[in-house]
matplotlib code that plots the C-alpha trace (Angstrom):
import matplotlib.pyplot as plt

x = [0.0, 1.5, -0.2, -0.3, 3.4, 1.9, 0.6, 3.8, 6.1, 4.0, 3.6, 7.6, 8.4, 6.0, 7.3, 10.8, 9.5, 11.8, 12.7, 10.6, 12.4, 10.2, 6.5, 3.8, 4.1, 2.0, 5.4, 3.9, 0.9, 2.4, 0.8, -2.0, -1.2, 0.7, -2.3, -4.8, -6.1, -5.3, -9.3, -8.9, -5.8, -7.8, -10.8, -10.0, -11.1, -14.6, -15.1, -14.8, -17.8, -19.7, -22.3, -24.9, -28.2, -25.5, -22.3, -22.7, -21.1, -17.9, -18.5, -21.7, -21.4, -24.2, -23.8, -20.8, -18.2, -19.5, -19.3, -15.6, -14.4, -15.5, -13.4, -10.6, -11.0, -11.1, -8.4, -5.9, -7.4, -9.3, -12.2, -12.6, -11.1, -12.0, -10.5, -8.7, -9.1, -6.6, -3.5, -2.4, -2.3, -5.8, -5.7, -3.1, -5.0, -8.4, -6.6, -5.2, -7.8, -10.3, -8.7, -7.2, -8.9, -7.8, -4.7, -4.5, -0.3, 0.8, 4.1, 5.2, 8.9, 11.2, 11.2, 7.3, 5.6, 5.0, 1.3, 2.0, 3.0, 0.5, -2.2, -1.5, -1.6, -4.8, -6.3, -4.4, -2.5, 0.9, 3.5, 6.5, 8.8, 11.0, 14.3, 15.6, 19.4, 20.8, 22.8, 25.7, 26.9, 24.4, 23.0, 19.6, 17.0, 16.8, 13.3, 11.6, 12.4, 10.2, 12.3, 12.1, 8.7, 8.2, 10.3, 8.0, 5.1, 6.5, 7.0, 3.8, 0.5, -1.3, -0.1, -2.9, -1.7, 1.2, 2.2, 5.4, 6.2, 6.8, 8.8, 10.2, 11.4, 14.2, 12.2, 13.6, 10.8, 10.1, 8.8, 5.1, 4.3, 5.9, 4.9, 1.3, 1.5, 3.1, 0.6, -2.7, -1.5, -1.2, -4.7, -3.2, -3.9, -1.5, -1.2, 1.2, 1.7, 2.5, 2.8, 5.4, 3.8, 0.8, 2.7, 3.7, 1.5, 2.2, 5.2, 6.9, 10.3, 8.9, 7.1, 3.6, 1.0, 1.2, -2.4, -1.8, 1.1, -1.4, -1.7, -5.1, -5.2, -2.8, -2.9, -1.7, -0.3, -1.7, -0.1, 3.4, 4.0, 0.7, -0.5, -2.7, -2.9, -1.1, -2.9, -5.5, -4.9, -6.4, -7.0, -7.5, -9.1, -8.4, -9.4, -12.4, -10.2, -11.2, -14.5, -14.9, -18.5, -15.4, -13.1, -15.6, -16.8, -13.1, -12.6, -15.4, -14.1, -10.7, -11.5, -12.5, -16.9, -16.3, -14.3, -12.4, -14.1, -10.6, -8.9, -10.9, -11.7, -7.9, -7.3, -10.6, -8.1, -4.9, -7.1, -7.8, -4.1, -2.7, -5.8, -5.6, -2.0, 0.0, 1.8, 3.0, 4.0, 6.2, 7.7, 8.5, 9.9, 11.8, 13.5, 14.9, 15.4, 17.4, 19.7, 20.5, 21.5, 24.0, 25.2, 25.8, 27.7, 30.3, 31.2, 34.2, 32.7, 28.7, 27.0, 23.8, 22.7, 22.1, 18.4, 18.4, 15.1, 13.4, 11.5, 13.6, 11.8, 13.7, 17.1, 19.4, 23.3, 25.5, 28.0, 30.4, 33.4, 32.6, 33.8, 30.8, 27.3, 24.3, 23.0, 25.7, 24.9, 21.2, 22.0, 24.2, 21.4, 18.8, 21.2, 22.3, 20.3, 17.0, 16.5, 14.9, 15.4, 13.5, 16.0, 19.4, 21.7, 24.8, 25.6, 23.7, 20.8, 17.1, 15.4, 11.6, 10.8, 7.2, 4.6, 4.6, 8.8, 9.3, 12.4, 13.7, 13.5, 16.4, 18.3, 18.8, 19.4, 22.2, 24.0, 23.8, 25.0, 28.1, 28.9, 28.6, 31.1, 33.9, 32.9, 35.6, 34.7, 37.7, 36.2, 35.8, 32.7, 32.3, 31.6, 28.6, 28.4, 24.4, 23.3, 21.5, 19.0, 15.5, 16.3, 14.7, 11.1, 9.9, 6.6, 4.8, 3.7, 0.6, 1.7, 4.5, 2.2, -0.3, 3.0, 4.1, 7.6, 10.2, 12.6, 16.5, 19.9, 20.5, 24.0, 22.0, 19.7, 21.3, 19.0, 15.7, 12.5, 12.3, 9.4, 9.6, 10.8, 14.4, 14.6, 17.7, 17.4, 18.5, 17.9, 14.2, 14.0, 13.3, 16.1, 14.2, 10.8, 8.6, 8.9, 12.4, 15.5, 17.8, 21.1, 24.8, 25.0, 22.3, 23.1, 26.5, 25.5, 22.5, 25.2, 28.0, 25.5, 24.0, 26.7, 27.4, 23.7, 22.0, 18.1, 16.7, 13.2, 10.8, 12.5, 10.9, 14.5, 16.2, 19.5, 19.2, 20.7, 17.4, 15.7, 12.1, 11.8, 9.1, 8.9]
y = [0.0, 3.3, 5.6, 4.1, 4.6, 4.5, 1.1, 0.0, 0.6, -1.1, -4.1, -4.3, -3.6, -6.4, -8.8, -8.4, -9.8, -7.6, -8.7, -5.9, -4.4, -1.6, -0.3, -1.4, -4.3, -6.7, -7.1, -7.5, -9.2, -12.2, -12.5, -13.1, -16.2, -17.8, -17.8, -18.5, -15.3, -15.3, -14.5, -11.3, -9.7, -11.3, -9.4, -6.0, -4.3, -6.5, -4.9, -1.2, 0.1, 3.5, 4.0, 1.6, -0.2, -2.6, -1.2, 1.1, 4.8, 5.5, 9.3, 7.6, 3.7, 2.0, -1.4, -3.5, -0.5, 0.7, -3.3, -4.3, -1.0, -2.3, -5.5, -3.3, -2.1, -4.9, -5.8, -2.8, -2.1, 1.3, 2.7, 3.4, 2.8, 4.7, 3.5, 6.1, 6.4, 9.4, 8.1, 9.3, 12.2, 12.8, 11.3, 13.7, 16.3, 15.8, 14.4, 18.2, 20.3, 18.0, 18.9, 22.3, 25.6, 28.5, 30.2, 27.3, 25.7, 22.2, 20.5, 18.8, 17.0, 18.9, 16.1, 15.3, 14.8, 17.6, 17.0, 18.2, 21.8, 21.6, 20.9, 24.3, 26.3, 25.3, 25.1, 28.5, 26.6, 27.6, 24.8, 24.5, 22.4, 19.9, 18.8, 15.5, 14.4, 13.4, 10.4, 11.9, 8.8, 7.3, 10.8, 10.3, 11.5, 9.4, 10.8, 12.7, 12.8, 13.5, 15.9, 18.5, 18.2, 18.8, 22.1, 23.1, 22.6, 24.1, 27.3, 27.5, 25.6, 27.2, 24.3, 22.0, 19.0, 17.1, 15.3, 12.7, 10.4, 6.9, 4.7, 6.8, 6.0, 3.9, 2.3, 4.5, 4.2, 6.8, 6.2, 7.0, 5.9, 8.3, 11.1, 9.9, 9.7, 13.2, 15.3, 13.3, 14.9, 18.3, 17.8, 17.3, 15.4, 13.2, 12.4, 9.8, 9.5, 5.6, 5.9, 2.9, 1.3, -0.7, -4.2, -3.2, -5.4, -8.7, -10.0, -8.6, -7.9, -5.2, -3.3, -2.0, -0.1, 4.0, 3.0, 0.5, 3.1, 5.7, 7.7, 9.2, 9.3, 7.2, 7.2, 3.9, 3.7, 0.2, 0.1, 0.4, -2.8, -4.6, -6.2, -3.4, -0.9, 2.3, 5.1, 3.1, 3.9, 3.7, 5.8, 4.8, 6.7, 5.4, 8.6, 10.5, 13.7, 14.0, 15.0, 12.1, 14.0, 17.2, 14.6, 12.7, 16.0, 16.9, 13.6, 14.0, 17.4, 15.7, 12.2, 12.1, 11.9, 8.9, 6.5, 4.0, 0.7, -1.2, 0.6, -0.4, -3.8, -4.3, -2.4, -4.8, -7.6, -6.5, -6.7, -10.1, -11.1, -9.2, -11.3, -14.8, -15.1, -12.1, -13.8, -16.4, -14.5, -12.3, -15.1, -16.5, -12.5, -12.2, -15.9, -14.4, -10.9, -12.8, -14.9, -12.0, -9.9, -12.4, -13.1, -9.5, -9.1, -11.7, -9.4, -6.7, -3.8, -3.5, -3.2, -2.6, 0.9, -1.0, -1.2, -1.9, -0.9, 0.0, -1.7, -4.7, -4.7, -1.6, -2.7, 0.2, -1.4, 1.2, 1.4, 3.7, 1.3, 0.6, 3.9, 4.4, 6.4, 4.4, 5.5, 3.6, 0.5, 0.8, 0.4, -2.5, -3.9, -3.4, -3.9, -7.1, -8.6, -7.4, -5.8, -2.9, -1.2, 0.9, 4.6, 5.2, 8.2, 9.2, 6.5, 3.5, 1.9, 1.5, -2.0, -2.3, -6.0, -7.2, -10.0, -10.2, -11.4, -14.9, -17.2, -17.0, -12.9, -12.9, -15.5, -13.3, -10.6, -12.4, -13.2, -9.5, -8.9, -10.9, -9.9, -6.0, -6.4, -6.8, -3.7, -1.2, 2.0, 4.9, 7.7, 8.4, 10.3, 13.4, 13.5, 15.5, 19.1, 18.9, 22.7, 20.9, 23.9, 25.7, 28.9, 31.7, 32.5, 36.0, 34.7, 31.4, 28.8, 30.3, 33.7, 32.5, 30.6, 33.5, 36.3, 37.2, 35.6, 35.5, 33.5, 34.7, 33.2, 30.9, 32.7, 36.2, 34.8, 35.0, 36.5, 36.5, 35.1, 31.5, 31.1, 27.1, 24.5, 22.6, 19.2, 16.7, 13.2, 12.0, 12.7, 14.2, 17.2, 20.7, 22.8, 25.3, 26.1, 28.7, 32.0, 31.0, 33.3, 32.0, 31.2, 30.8, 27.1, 25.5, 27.0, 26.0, 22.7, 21.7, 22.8, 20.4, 17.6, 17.8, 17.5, 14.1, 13.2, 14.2, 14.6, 18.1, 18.0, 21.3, 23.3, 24.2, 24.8, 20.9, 22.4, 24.8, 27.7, 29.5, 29.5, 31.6, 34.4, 36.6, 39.6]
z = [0.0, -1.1, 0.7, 4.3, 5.6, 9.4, 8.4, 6.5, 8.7, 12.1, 9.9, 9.0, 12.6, 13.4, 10.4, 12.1, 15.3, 17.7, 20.9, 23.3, 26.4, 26.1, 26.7, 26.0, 28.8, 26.6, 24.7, 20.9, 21.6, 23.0, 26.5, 24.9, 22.9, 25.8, 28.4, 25.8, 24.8, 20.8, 20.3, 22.1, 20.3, 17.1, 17.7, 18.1, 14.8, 15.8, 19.2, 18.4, 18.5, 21.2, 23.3, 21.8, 23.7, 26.0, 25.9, 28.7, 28.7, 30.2, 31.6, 33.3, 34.0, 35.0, 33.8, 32.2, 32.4, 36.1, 36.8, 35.5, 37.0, 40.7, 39.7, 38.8, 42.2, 44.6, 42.6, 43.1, 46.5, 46.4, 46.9, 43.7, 40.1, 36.9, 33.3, 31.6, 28.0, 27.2, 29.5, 32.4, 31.3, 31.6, 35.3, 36.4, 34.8, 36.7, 40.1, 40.3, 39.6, 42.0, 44.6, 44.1, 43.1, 41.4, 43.1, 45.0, 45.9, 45.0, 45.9, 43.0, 42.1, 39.8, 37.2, 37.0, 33.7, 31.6, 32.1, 35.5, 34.8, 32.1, 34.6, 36.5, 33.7, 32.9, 36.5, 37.6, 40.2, 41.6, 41.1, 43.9, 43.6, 45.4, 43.6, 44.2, 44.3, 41.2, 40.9, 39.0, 38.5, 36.4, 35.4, 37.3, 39.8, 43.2, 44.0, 46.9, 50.5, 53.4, 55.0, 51.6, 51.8, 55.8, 54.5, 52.2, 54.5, 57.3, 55.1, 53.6, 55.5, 52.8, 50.0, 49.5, 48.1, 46.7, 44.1, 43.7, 40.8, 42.3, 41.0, 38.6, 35.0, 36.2, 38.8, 41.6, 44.6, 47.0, 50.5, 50.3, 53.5, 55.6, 53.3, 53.2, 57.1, 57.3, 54.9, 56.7, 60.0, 57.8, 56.5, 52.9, 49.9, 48.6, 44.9, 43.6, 39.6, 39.5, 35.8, 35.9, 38.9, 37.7, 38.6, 41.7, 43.5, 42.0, 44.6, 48.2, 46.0, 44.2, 47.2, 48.0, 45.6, 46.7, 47.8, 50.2, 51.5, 51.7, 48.9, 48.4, 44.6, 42.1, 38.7, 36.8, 32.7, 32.8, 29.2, 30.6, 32.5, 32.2, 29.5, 28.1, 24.5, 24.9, 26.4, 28.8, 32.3, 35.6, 38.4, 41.3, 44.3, 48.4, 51.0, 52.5, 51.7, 47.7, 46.3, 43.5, 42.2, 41.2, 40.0, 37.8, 37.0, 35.9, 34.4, 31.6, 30.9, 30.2, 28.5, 25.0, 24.6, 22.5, 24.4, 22.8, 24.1, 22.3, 25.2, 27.9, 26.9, 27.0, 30.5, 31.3, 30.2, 32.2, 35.3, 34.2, 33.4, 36.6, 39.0, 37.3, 36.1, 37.6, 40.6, 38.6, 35.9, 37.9, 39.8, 36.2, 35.6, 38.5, 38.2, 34.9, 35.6, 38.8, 36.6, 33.8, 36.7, 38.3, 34.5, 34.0, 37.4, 35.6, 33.0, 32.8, 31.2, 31.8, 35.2, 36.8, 38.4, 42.2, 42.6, 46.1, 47.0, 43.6, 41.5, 39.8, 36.5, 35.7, 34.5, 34.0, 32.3, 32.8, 29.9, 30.6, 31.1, 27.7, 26.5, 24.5, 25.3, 25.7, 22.1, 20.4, 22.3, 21.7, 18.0, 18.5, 20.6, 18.0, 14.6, 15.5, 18.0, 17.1, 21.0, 21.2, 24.5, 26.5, 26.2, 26.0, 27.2, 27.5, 30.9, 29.2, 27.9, 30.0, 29.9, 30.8, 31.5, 32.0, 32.6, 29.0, 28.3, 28.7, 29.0, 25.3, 25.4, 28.6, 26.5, 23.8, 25.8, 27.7, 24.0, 23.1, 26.6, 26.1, 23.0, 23.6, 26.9, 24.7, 22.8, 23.3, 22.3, 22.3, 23.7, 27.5, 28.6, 30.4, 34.0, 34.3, 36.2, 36.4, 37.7, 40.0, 41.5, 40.6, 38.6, 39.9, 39.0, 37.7, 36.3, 37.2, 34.6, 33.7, 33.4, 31.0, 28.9, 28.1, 27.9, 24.3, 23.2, 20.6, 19.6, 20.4, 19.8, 22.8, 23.8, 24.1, 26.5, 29.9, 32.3, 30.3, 31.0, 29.2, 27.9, 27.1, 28.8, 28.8, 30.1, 29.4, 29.4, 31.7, 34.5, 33.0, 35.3, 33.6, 34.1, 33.1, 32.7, 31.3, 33.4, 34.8, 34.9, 32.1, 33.9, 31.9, 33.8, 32.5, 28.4, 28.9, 30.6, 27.5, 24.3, 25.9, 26.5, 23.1, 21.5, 22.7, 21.9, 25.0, 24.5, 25.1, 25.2, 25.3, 22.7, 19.5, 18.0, 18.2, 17.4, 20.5, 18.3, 19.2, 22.6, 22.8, 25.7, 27.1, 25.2]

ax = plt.figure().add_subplot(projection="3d")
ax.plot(x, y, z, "-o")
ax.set_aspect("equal")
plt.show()
């Protein structure tokens, strides 16, 4: 077909049957042949259909949505569930604005999700933020602690609510207990964006759920690391403290009017996986994640960021022994082994395992493994000099957004307002964001990096020649 080059290229991509260490956590489709469920990923063009006599309506269940969304919940443990057709984006969006009003102050960590800062400028909401430490080892965020927040808290009793990202992108976990503990005593709302968190409780090893630590509101990418489409997520509610008539009121502003019943149907389906099959599936996981890891500890060159305490699904090989960035060996990965990986940057590669990768996927791996150890490279990386604090602020998010701007050369920028965001990958933080003093650290710090291959996200200019300012 000529003119579908979406199509073509999913079906050569599917054709080459990669090896998935990456989202979605159904892993191509194959979860779903392996326990038996080949008439549901054969179906899906079948069941997509809308509100029809039967089929229920997602903004107001009565029947079988209202009905597997109480399963959902028994299952996760909350008061209350709600399926999430437009990500978790869209549960971020209407957790926020529930429960804060205009003006109103939220705690939130440096490197949340863009829908985050997004939320407050379109609820009028006043972002502060709590920077974590930064590994500078391994280039990347180490979470929350309670003693920031108490700070915060402590300075301001006027900040309604807050909201941490736990575990992180590289499966760092943060202790939501004690901060769930510590803001109930404060009369505050706790939010936790468990994007990468929807197999959290499937064994002891990888922790508790941010519900069953406390958390009054958590928001799930079931598609992550269950075996669900991309884009359906859960939210899930636990707490006499939020007003769920405001948040279901906030959720149908949010969510698309015509839900895609393919989405739900397959987060209906991860709930079934995760109940029936889930425990033994992630013993099967661990077993292998377990015998990669002491395989990898036998090599020279390659390592494993120590996940002590984090969520083990998250493998993050450091390759800086190797002499060569993490983007180099994501192309040896995927050139000649057929591995895709998860991310790379400049300290190594990110591997997302799931439910969904059997026996024969960490076999592979291991081969590739061996075979890129004794991959030399001959150039040594930079240490990193992260600017590793919150710029000033002349304008808050909101502000920024509706200011007029213009576009400058990026070296004439020092001490101007930016006007868009700059976030390097990793560690994922926004070293900047829009209404934020331009500093000379963090220019110097993005041009070095990027040069190297660094991602900078938030710019409209890719090259960062040109950086945008309010006028």
């Amino acid at each position: 077909m000529n003119n579908t080059p979406i199509i073509n290229k999913l079906n050569d991509i599917k054709n080459s049957e990669i090896i998935s260490f990456h989202v979605p956590g159904h892993k191509n489709g194959k979860i779903f042949d392996r326990l038996g469920y080949s008439d549901f990923k054969n179906s899906i063009v079948n069941i997509d259909t809308t509100e029809i006599p039967g089929t229920d309506n997602l903004h107001s269940p009565e029947e079988i949505i209202k009905k597997s969304q109480d399963i959902a919940s028994k299952v996760f443990k909350s008061d209350q569930t709600f399926f999430l057709v437009n990500g978790t984006t869209c549960g971020i969006q209407a957790a926020i604005m529930a429960v804060c009003s205009l003006k109103d102050k939220i705690i939130v960590n440096r490197d949340c999700h863009q829908s985050v800062i997004n939320t407050c400028i379109l609820g009028d909401i006043e972002p502060i933020y709590v920077t974590p430490k930064i590994d500078m080892s391994s280039g990347i965020s180490l979470g929350v602690k309670l003693d920031d927040i108490k700070r915060l808290i402590e300075e301001d009793e006027g900040i309604k609510a807050v909201l941490i990202t736990s575990p992180t992108y590289y499966g760092i976990n943060t202790d939501i207990k004690s901060i769930s503990d510590y803001l109930h005593k404060k009369n505050k709302i706790l939010i936790v964006d468990e994007a990468h968190g929807s197999h959290i409780g499937l064994n002891d090893r990888l922790g508790m759920s941010a519900i069953e630590q406390g958390a009054d509101i958590s928001i799930q990418s079931t598609h992550k690391t269950l075996p669900c489409f991309t884009q359906a997520s859960m939210i899930h509610i636990k707490s006499d403290r939020v007003d769920i008539n405001r948040l279901k009121s906030f959720l149908r502003m949010v969510q698309s009017s015509s839900p895609s019943y393919m989405l739900m149907s397959s987060i209906e389906m991860a709930v079934e996986i995760y109940s029936k099959h889930g425990k033994e599936l992630m013993e099967e996981l661990i077993y292998n994640i377990d015998k990669t890891k002491d395989y990898i500890k036998k090599l020279k060159n390659i390592y494993l960021y120590n996940d002590k305490g984090n969520d083990i699904t998250k493998m993050y090989i450091i390759t800086k022994n190797l002499k060569r960035a993490g983007y180099e060996v994501e192309d040896i990965f995927r050139q000649k082994y057929n591995i895709q990986v998860e991310l790379s940057n400049p300290y190594g590669v990110l591997l997302i395992c799931s439910i969904g990768n059997d026996k024969d996927d960490f076999e592979k791996l291991r081969q590739a493994l061996k075979y890129i150890d004794n991959e030399i490279g001959d150039e040594d990386l930079l240490e990193s000099d992260y600017p590793n604090y919150i710029p000033k602020k002349a304008l808050n998010p909101r502000e920024a957004f509706y200011s007029n701007r213009k576009s400058i050369p990026i070296e004439d920028s020092i001490g101007k307002i930016c006007a868009e965001y700059i976030i390097p990958y990793p560690p994922g933080i926004s070293l900047l964001s829009p209404g934020e003093i331009i500093t000379k650290e963090v220019i110097e710090y993005v041009q070095k990096w990027k040069k190297i291959g660094m991602n900078v996200t938030g710019m409209d200019d890719k090259n960062l020649d040109f950086i945008k300012i309010i006028d």
